[in-house]
C-alpha positions as CSV (number, residue, x, y, z in Angstrom):
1,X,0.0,0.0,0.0
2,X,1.5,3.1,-1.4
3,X,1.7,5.9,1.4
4,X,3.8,9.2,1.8
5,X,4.9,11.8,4.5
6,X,6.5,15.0,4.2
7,X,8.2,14.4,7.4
8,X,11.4,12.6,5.9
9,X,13.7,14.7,7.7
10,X,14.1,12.9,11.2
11,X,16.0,16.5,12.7
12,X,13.1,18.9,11.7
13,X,10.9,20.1,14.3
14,X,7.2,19.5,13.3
15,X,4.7,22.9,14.9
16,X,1.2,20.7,15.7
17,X,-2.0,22.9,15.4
18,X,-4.8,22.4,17.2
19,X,-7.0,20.0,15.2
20,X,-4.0,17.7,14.8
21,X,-3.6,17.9,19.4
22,X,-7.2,16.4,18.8
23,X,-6.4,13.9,16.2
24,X,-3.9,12.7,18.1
25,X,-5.8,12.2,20.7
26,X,-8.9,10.7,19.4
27,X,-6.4,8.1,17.8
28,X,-6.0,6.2,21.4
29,X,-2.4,5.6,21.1
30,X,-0.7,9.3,21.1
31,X,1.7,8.3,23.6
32,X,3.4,5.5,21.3
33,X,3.1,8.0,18.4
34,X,4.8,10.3,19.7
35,X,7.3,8.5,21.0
36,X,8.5,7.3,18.2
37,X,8.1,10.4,16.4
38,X,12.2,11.5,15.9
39,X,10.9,15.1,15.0
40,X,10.6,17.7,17.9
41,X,6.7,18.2,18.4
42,X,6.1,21.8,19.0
43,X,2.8,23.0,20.1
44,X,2.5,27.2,20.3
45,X,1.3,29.1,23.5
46,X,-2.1,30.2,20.9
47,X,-3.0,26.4,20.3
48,X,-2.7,25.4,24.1
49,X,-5.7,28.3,24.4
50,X,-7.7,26.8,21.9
51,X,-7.3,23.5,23.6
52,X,-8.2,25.0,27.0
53,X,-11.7,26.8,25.5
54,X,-12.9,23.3,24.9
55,X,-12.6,22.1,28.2
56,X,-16.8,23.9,28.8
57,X,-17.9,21.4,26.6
58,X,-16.3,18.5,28.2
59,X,-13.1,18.0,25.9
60,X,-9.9,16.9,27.4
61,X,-7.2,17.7,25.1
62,X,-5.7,20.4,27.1
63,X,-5.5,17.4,30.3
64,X,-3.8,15.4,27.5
65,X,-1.2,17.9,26.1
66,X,-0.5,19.1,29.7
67,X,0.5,15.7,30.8
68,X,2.3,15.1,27.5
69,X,4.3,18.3,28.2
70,X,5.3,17.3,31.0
71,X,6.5,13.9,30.5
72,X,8.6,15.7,28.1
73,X,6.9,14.3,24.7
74,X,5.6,18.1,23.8
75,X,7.0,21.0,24.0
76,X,5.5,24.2,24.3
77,X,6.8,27.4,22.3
78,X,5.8,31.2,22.3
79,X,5.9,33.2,19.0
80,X,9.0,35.5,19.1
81,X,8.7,39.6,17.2
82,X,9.3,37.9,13.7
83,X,6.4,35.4,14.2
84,X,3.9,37.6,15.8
85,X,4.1,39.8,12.4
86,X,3.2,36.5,10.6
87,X,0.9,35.7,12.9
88,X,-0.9,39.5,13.0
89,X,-1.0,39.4,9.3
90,X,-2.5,35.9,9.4
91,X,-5.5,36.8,11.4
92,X,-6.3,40.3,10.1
93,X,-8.0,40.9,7.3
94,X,-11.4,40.0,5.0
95,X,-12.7,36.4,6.7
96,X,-11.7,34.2,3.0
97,X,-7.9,35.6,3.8
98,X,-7.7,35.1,7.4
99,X,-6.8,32.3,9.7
100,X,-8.2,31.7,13.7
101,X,-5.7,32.0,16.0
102,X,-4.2,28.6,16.6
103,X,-3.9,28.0,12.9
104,X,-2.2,31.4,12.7
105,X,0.4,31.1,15.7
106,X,1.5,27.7,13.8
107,X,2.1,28.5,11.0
108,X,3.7,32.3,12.0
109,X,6.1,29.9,14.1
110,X,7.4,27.5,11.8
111,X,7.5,30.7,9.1
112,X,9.9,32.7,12.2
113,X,11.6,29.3,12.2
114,X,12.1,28.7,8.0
115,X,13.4,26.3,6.8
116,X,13.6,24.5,9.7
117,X,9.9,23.6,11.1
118,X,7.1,22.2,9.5
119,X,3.6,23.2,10.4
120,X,0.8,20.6,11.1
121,X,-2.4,21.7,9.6
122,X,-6.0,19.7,8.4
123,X,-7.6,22.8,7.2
124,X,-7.7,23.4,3.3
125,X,-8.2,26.7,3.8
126,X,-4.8,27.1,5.8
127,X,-3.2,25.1,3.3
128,X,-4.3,27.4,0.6
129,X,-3.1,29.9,2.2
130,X,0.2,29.1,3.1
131,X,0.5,27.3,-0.9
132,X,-0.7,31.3,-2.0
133,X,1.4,33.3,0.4
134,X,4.6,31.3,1.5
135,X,5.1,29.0,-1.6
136,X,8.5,28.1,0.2
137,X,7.0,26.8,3.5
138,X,6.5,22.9,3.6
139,X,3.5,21.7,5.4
140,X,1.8,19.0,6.5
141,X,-1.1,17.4,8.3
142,X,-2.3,14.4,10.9
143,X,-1.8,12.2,8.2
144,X,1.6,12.8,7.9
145,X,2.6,12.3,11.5
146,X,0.6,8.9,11.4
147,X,2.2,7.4,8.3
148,X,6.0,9.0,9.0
149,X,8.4,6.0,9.1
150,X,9.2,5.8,12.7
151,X,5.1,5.9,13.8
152,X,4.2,3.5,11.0
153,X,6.9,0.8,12.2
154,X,5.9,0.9,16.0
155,X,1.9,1.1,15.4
156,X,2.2,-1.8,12.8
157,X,-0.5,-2.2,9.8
158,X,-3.1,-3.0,11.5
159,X,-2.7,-0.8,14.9
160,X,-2.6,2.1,13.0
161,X,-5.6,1.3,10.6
162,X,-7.5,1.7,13.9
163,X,-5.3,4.6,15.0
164,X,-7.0,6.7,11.2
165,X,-10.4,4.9,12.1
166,X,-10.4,6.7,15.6
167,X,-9.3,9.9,14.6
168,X,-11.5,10.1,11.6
169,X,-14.4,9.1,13.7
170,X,-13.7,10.7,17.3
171,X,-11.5,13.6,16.5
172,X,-13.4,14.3,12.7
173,X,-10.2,14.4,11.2
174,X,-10.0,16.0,8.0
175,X,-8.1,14.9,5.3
176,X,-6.2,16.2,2.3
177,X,-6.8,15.2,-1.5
178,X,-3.8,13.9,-1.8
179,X,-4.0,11.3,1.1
180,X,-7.9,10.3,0.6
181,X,-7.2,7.1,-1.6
182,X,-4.8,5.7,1.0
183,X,-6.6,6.6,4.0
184,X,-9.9,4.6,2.4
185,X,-7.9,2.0,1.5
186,X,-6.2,1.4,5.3
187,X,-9.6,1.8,6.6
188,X,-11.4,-0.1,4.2
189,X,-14.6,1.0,2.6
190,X,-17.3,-0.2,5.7
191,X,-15.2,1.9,8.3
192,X,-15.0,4.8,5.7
193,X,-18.9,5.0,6.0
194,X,-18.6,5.7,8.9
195,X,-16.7,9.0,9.2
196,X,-18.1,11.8,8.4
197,X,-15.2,14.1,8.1
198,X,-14.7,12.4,4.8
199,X,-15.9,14.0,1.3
200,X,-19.3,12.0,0.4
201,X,-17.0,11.1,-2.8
202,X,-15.1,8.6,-0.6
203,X,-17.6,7.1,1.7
């Protein structure tokens, strides 16, 4: 089964944004991800806010990326002058140009941090807007955490089938064109039903 990941580089920090703390999450088994993630795993001050909003409605993603801080998995960053310039001219402006805040602060960080982080980020829109404004900056998404070649060899085939399953279903992961055809195919087509973050196209 054919599947790719931007994050071939074992030494570049990867910036996680907040869908893809929730993703990771949902997927049951973030603590073996991540440690066999290589990369750094940066998570921005912004995101950790985000997180924290949802804990009203029950969510306990901030619980989970505090404890994953502190056992030294996750690290937690702050936007320095250059990246809060990104990160203003990410969030101001008409609504189709603009980004909320998490989104924003992660990819202002890995931009402050070029060529040397990769931002983590579901959202087409963000991705359009990063392909439009900063055709240099490599990104990437939940996907490509789950299918680099570190996570891949300690979740196995199987283990991390379920791994896509439960983020897809629990955390609504969304996923890019380009990774649809292998995602449905590790699933399989029953399970793909099932999730409703996926295009109708696919289910």
């Amino acid at each position: 089964m054919e599947r790719q990941s931007c994050l071939t580089d074992r030494a570049v920090p990867v910036v996680a944004d907040t869908s893809v703390l929730i993703n990771l999450n949902a997927t049951k088994c973030a603590e073996t991800i991540l440690d066999a993630l290589p990369n750094p795993f940066l998570v921005v001050s912004e995101v950790i806010l985000e997180l924290k909003s949802g804990v009203q409605t029950g969510r306990g993603d901030a619980a989970a990326v505090d404890a994953r801080h502190a056992s030294g998995q996750v690290q937690i960053v702050q936007l320095g002058g250059t990246g809060m310039q990104y990160f203003s001219s990410l969030v101001s402006g008409p609504v189709a140009q603009t980004l909320d805040d998490g989104e924003a602060a992660t990819i202002a960080y890995a931009l402050e941090m070029k060529p040397y982080a990769i931002p983590l980020i579901d959202e087409r829109k963000a991705n359009r807007i990063c392909a439009a404004r900063f055709a240099g900056l490599v990104t990437g998404s939940t996907v490509d955490l789950l299918v680099q070649d570190d996570v891949w060899a300690a979740l196995g085939c199987v283990r991390l089938a379920d791994a896509v399953f439960n983020a897809l279903h629990d955390g609504r992961m969304r996923v890019l064109p380009h990774h649809l055809k292998w995602v449905v195919a590790l699933i399989g087509p029953e399970r793909a039903r099932q999730c409703r973050s996926l295009p109708r196209s696919v289910r």
